[in-house]
Each structure stands twice: as structure tokens, then as C-alpha cells.
N, C-alpha and C positions, 0 to 999 in steps of 0.2 A: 721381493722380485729380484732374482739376476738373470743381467742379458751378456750374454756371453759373445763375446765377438774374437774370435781366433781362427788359427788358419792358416792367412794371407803370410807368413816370417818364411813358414815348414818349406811353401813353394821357393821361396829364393835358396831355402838350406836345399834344396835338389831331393826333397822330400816326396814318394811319390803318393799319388791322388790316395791309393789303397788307404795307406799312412797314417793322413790325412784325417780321413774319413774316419778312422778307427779310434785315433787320436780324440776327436772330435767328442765321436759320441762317448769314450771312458770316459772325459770329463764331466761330460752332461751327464753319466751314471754320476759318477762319484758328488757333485754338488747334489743331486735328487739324493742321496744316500745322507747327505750331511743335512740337509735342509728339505725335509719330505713337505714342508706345508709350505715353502715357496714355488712362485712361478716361475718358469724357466725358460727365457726365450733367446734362440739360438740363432742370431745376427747370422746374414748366409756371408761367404768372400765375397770383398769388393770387385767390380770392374777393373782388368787389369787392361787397359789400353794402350796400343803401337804408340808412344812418343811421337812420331812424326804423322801418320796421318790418323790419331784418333780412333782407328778401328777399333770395336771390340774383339768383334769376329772374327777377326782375322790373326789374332796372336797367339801363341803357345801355350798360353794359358788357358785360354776361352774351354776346352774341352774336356780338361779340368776342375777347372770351377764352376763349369757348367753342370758336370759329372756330381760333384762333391756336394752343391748344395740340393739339385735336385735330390740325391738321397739323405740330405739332413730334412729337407724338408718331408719327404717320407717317413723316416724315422719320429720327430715328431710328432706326425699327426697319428701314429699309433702309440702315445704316451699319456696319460694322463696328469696336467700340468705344463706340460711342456708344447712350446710351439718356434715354428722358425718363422723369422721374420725377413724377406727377401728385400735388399736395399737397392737390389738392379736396376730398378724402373726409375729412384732417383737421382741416377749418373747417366743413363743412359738415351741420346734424342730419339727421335723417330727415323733419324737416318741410320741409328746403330752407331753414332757417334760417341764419343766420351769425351765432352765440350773440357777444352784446354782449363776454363776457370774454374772446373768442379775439381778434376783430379791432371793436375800438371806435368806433377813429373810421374805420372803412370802407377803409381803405389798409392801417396796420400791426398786423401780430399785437402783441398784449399781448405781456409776458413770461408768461402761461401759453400763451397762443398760439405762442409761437416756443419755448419748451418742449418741445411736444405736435412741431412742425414738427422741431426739432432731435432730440429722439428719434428720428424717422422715418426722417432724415437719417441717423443716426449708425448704425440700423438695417440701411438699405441700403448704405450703406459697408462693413460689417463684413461682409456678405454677398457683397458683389464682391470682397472683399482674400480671405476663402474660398472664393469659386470659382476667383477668379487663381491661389490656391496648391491649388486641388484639392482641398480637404478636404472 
């Protein structure tokens, strides 16, 4: 299994979404090309959140990463082995928040943040290593 989690650098190098995305998916070729009988799953970009009031929606980003992972997660689910796994809903509250102690300083998860991510992680691993073996 590789879970590939990239992306989020390209946006600060002033990299645009197009880029990105193209970027994105040649790697997901080329690891499918080196490793055809593992599975492959395509972490989407984290929540890039306003520093001072926590918005998601509201930053320079959001249209972007919005943009980028919606078509990884397209991309995909028309692949054989491969799937995207969307970590939004773990940073994100019900107000549209991006709670200060998950991601701080607006790029990295705290350590309760990558916690909460690594659980999630560890969750959907365990779920594909038992469907691989059937159970």
C-alpha cells in the first residue's frame, strides 16, 4: 500500500492549481507503473485556514484545493487500485471552522491534529488490508 500525500509545498512555491493537479496524478501514474499490485491511496490537500479567524472558506486557497482534490478524487475513482482519501471533514467544524488546535499556524496539523489524521489513516488501512484478504 502507498498513501501518497503531496501537494500542499507547490501552493506556497506559487504553483498553479493546473500544475498541481497534473503533477499529482504523474506521480500516481508512475508509482502504479513501479508497483502495479499495490494499492494506492491519494491523501487529498489539507485545510488551508485564515490564521486569524479560522475560515476555510474564506482564503485564497479554499478554490483551489477545493478544485484539486475534487478532481483527484474523480481521477481515482476511475482507476483500478487506486482511491482518494479526503481528510477535510477531520479539520474541518460544522461552522466551517479550522479549530486553532488541529492546524495552528494554517499549514501543519498540531500533534492532536495529525493524531485525529493518523487515526483516520490507520482506520482506512485496516479496512483495505480486510477487504484484500476478504473478510
Amino acid at each position: 500500500m502507498i498513501w501518497l500525500l503531496i501537494g500542499t509545498n507547490d501552493q506556497a512555491d506559487h504553483c498553479s492549481q493546473e500544475s498541481i493537479l497534473v503533477g499529482i496524478m504523474n506521480i500516481a501514474q508512475y508509482l502504479q507503473e513501479q508497483r502495479p499490485n499495490a494499492r494506492l491511496v491519494i491523501n487529498g490537500i489539507l485545510p488551508k485556514p485564515n490564521p486569524t479567524s479560522r475560515e476555510w472558506k474564506d482564503t485564497k486557497y479554499y478554490a483551489s484545493v477545493t478544485w484539486i482534490n475534487q478532481l483527484l478524487a474523480c481521477y481515482a475513482e476511475g482507476l483500478e487500485g487506486v482511491e482518494y482519501f479526503d481528510p477535510s471533514f477531520l479539520f474541518i467544524d460544522e461552522e466551517g471552522l479550522v479549530p486553532e488546535d488541529l492546524i495552528p499556524d494554517g499549514i501543519h496539523p498540531s500533534g492532536k491534529g495529525s493524531r485525529i489524521w493518523g487515526e483516520a489513516i490507520l482506520k482506512r488501512v485496516e479496512e483495505i488490508v480486510e477487504e484484500q484478504a476478504g473478510l
